[in-house]
C-alpha positions as CSV (number, residue, x, y, z in Angstrom):
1,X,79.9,154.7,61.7
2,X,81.6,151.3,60.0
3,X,84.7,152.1,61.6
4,X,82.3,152.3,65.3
5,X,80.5,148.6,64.2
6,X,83.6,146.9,63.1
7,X,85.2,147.8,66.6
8,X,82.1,146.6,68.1
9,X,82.2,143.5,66.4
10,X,85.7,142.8,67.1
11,X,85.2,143.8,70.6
12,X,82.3,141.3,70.9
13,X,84.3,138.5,69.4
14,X,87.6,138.8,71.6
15,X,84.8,138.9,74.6
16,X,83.9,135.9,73.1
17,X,87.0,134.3,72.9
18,X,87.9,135.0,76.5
19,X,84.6,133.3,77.4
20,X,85.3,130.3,75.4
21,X,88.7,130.3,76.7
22,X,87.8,130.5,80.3
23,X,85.1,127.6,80.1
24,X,87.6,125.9,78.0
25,X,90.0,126.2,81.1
26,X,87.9,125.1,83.7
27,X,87.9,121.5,83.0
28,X,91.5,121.5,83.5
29,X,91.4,123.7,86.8
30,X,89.0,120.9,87.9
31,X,90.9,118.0,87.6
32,X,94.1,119.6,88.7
33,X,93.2,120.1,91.8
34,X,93.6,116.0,91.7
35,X,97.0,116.7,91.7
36,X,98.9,116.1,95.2
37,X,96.2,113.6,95.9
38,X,95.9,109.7,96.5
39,X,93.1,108.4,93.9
40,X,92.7,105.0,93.6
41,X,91.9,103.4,90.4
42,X,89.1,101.3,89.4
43,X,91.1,98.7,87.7
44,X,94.4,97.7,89.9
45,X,96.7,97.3,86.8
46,X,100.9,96.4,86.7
47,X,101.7,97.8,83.9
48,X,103.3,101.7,84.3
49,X,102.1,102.6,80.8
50,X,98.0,102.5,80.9
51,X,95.6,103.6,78.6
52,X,91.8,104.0,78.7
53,X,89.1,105.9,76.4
54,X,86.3,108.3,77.9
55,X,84.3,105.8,78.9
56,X,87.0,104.3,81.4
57,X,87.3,101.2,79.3
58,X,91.1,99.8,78.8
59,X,92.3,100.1,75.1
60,X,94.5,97.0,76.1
61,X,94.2,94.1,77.8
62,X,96.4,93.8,80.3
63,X,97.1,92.0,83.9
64,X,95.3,93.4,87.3
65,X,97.0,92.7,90.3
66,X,96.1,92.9,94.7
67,X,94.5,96.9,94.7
68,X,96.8,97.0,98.1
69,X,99.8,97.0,95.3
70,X,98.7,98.3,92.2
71,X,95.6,100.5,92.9
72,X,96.5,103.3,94.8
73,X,97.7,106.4,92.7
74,X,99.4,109.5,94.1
75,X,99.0,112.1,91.2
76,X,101.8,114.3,90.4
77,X,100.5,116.1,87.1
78,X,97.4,116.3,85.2
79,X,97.4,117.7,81.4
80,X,94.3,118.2,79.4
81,X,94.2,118.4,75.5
82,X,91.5,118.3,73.3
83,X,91.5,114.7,72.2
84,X,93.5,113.2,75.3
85,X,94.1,113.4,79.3
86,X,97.1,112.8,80.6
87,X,97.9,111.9,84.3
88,X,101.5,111.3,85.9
89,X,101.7,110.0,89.3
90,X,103.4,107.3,91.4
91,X,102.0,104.0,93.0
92,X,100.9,104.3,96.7
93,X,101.0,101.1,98.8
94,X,98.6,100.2,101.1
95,X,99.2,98.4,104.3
96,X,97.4,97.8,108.0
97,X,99.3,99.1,110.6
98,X,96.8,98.6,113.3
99,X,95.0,101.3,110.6
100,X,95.0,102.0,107.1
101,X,98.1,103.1,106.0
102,X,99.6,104.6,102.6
103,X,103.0,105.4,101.3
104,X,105.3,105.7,98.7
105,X,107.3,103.1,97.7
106,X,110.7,102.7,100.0
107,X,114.7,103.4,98.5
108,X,116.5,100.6,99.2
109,X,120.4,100.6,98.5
110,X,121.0,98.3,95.6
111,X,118.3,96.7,95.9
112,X,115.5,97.4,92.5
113,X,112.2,97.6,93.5
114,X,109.9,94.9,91.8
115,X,107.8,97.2,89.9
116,X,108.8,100.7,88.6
117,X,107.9,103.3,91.5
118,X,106.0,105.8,88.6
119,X,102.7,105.3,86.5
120,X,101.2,107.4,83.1
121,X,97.7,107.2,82.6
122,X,96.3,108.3,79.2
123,X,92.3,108.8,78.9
124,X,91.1,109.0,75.3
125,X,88.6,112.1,74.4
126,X,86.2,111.8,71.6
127,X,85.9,115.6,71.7
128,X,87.2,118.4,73.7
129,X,85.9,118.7,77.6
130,X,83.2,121.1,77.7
131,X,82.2,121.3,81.6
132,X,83.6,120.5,85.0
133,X,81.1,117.9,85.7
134,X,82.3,116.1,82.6
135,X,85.9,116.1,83.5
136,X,84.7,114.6,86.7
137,X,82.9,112.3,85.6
138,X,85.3,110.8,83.1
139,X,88.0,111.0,86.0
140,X,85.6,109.1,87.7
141,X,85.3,106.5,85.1
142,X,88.9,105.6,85.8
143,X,89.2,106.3,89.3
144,X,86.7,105.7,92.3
145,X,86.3,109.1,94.1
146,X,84.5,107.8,97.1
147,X,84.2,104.9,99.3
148,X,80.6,103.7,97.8
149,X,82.6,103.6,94.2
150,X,85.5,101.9,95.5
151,X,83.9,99.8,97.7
152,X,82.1,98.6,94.4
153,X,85.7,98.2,92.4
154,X,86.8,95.5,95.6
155,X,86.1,91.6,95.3
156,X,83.7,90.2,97.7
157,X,86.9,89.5,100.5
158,X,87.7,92.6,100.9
159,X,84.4,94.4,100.7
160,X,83.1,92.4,103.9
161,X,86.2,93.3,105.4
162,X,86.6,96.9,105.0
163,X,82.6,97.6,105.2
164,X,81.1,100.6,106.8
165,X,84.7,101.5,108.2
166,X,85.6,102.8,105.1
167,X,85.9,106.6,104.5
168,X,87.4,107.9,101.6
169,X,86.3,111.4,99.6
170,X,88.7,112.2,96.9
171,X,87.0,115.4,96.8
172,X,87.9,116.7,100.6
173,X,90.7,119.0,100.7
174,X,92.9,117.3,102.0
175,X,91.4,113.6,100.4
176,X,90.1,112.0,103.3
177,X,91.1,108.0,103.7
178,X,90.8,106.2,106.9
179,X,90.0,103.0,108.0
180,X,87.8,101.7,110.9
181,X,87.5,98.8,112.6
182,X,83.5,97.9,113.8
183,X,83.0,101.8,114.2
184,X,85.5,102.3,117.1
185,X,89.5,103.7,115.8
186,X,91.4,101.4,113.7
187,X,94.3,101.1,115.8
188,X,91.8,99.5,118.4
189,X,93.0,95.8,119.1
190,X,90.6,93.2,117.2
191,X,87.8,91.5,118.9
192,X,89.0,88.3,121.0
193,X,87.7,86.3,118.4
194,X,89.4,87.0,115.8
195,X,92.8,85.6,117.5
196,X,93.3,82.2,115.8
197,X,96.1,79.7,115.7
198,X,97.7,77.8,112.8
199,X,96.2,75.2,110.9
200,X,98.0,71.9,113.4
201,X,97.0,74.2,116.2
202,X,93.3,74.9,115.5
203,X,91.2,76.0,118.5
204,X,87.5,77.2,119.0
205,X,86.4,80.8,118.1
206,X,83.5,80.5,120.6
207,X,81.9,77.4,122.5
208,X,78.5,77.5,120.6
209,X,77.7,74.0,119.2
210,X,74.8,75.3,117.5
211,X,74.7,76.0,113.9
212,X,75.3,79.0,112.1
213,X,72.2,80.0,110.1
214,X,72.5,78.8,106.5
215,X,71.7,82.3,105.0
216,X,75.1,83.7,106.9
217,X,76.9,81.1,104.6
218,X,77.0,81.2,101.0
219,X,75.9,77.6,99.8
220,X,78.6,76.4,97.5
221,X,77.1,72.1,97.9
222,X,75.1,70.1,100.6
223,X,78.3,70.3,102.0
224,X,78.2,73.1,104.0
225,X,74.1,73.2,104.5
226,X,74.9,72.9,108.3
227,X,77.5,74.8,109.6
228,X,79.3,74.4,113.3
229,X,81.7,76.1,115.8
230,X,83.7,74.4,116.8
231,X,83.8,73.5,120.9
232,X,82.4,70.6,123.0
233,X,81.1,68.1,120.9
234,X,83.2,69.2,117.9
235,X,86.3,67.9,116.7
236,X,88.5,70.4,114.9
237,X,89.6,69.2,111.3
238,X,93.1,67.9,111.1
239,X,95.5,69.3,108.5
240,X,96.4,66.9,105.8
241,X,97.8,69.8,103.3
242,X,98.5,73.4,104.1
243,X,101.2,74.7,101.9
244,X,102.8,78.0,102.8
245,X,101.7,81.4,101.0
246,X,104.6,82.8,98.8
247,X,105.9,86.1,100.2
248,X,104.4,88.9,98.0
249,X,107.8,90.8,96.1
250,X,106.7,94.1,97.0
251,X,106.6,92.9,101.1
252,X,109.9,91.1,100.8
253,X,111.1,94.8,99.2
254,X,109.3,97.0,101.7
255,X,110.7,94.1,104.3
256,X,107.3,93.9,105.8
257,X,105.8,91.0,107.8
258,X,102.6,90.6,108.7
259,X,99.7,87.5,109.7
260,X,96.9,87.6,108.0
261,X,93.6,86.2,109.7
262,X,90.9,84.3,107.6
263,X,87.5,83.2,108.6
264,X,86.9,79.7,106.9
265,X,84.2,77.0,106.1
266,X,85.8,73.2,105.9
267,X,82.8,71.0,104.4
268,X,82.6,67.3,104.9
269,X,84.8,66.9,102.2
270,X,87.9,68.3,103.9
271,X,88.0,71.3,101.8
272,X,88.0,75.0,102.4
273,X,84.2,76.1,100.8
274,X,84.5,79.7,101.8
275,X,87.0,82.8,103.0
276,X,86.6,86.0,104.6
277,X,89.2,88.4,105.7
278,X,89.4,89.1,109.2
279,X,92.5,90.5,109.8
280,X,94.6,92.3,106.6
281,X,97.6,93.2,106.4
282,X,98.4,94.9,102.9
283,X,100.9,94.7,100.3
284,X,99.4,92.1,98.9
285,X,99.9,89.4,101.1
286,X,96.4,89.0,102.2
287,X,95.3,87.3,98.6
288,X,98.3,85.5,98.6
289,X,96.9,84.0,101.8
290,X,93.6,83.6,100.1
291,X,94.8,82.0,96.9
292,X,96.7,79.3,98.8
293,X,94.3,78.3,101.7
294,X,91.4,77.6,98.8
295,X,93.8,74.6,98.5
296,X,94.3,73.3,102.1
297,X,93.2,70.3,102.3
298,X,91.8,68.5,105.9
299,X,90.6,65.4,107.5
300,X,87.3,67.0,108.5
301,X,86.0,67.8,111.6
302,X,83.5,65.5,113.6
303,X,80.6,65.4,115.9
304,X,79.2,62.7,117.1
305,X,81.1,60.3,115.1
306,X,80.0,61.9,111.6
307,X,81.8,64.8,109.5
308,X,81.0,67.9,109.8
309,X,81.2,71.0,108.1
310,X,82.6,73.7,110.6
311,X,84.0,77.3,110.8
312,X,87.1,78.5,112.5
313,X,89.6,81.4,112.4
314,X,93.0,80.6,110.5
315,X,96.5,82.2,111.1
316,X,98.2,82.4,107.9
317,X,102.2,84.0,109.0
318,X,104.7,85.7,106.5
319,X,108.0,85.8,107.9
320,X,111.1,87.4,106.8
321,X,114.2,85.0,107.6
């Protein structure tokens, strides 16, 4: 009869094990099924070696670069230990090709790339994973999963820009990530008036004279209280100082091109109050674009005989030569 309970108990105890061991291994199968997929991380960092706790809080500070460069992830290997996640993977660029675009980094002959190609993430555990939801969720603490969550991890430029047209669901099998412009396919040509010229070549987006409603404009000074397009009546600015945008390294290597469109406010002042994408092109080049234009500098636009604060479309070109 002990003989009969001792084998009952053992039995019982190795069914117990198995059970721990399976719940114990379905955190793991969760997050591998990551693997193979583009994530895109919350925090667009340049450093190759990064390291966060559970909470998806960096354990060092370091530098956070364009998300079209540094933020895109596709994951190669995830290990799970007790104490520690580990996640191998290489960086995806993103670029606009008519549509949203990702890739791997390009192989050029003798030529090193500007940025090792591979990235290791390490997430610190305070204790072991105990479910599937809380593997996701501390995946999710360092990567966005969906288009609301990385819509959120975005400045203000790009957010306006990408909008509604954004659809990305790291959990779709394959992930889903497209991009689409106003509702109709991205490849769609742009609305006529988002064509624009170059700053000594400025021209009117539309032939209203009337004011754009203040709310539509965030109020930086008096400035820019009133706000015109410009056409009859209006006389563009006149560029006094628009230095040229530096050519992003990882565009120069990937030998890509592009013209990025901004929407901007010039005040009274002759400077540039406000920016909103309206044409990207990736790879970093579009805050590039951004960065420099916030210091263009204009004689500014007139009506009537008085300055005036307007808004126009702005071609901003990277060439290769």
């Amino acid at each position: 009869m002990k003989d009969m309970h001792r084998s009952l108990a053992l039995l019982l105890l190795c069914l117990a094990a198995s059970a721990a061991t399976a719940a114990a291994q379905e955190p793991e199968k969760a997050l591998k099924q990551y693997e193979g997929k583009i994530l895109v991380l919350r925090h667009p960092l340049q450093s190759s070696s990064q390291h966060y706790d559970a909470d998806g809080h960096l354990l060092n500070r370091e530098a956070e670069g364009p998300w079209t460069v540094y933020g895109g992830i596709l994951i190669d290997k995830v290990a799970v230990r007790p104490d520690q996640l580990r996640i191998q993977g290489r960086r995806i660029l993103f670029y606009f090709a008519g549509e949203l675009t990702a890739s791997t980094m390009s192989k050029p002959r003798h030529i090193e790339p500007p940025f090792p190609p591979s990235v290791k993430l390490e997430i610190a555990l305070a204790h072991p994973l105990d479910s599937v939801e809380q593997a996701r969720t501390v995946f999710g603490r360092v990567f966005a999963l969906n288009a609301a969550d990385l819509l959120n991890t975005l400045p203000e430029f790009w957010r306006r820009y990408l909008g509604d047209g954004l659809v990305y669901d790291a959990e779709a099998q394959p992930e889903k990530f497209s991009w689409q412009w106003g509702g109709k396919a991205a490849k769609a040509e742009p609305p006529a008036w988002v064509q624009a010229k170059s700053p000594e070549q400025l021209v009117q987006a539309t032939s209203r004279e009337q004011p754009v409603e203040p709310e539509q404009i965030k109020k930086d000074d008096d400035d820019i209280a009133n706000v015109f397009k410009l056409g009859p009546g209006v006389d563009a600015p006149k560029a006094k100082s628009t230095p040229e945008p530096e050519f992003t390294e990882i565009a120069r290597y990937e030998k890509y091109p592009g013209t990025v469109v901004v929407n901007v406010v010039v005040g009274t002042d002759g400077n540039v109050h406000r920016i909103r994408l309206v044409r990207a092109v990736g790879f970093g080049l579009d805050e590039a674009a951004e960065s420099r234009v916030k210091t263009w500098r204009f004689d500014p636009a007139m009506r009537e005989g008085k300055p005036v604060a307007v808004e126009m479309n702005i071609e901003v070109s990277f060439n290769l030569y």
